[in-house]
N, C-alpha and C positions, 0 to 999 in steps of 0.2 A: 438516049439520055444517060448521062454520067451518075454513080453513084452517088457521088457530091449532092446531086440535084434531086434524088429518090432520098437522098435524107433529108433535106431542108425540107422536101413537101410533106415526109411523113412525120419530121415535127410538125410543121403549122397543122396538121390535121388530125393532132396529140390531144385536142381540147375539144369536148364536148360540145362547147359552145361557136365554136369554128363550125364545124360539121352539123349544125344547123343555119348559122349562116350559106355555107353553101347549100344546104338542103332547097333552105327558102329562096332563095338565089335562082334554082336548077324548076323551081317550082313555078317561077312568076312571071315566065317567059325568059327568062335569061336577064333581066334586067331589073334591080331591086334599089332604092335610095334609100338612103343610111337612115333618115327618119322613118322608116316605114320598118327597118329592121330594129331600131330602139324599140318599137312600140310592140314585136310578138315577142320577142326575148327576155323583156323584163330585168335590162343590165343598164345601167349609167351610158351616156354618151362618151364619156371616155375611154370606159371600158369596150362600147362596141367600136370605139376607134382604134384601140390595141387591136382587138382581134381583127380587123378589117386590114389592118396595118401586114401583119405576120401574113395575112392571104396574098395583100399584093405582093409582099417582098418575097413570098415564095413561087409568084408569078401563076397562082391557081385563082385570081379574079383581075380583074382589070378595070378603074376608074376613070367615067366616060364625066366630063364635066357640062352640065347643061345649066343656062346660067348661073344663078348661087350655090346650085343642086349638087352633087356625086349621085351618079347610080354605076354599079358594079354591076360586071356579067362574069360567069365565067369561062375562064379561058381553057376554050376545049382542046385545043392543042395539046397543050402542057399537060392535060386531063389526060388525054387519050394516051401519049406518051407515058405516063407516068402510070399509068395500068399498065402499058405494054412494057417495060419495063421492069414492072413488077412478076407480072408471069413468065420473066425470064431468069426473076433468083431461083 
């Protein structure tokens, strides 16, 4: 993993509110919909669209469409890489 890419993910994971999305996320089997995260976070659906937004674009969760639904898991790859990358600054 490139530099470039240990910095996008350690912005997206600059916000409090991120890192409970993925907290809940890593908690629920891997598999969480976006209605079910409005409802323990206590943030407007717009706002948990921002932050849902900044995770996919940093490619640390990934949006699985089941009919009308999104649910996100995350993306352990990118996870794992991007710890092992970090133990290497």
């Amino acid at each position: 993993m490139n530099l470039k890419s240990v910095e996008k993910i350690s912005k997206a994971l600059s916000d409090v509110n991120r890192l409970k999305i993925l907290k809940a996320i890593q908690s629920s089997q891997d598999k969480l919909e976006c209605s079910t995260i409005v409802s323990f976070l206590n943030l407007s659906q717009p706002s948990i669209s921002h932050h849902i937004k900044k995770l996919v674009e940093a490619d640390l969760i990934e949006p699985q469409k089941e009919g009308r639904f999104y649910y996100y898991s995350l993306n352990k790859d990118v996870w794992d890489s991007y710890l092992k990358a970090l133990e290497k600054l």
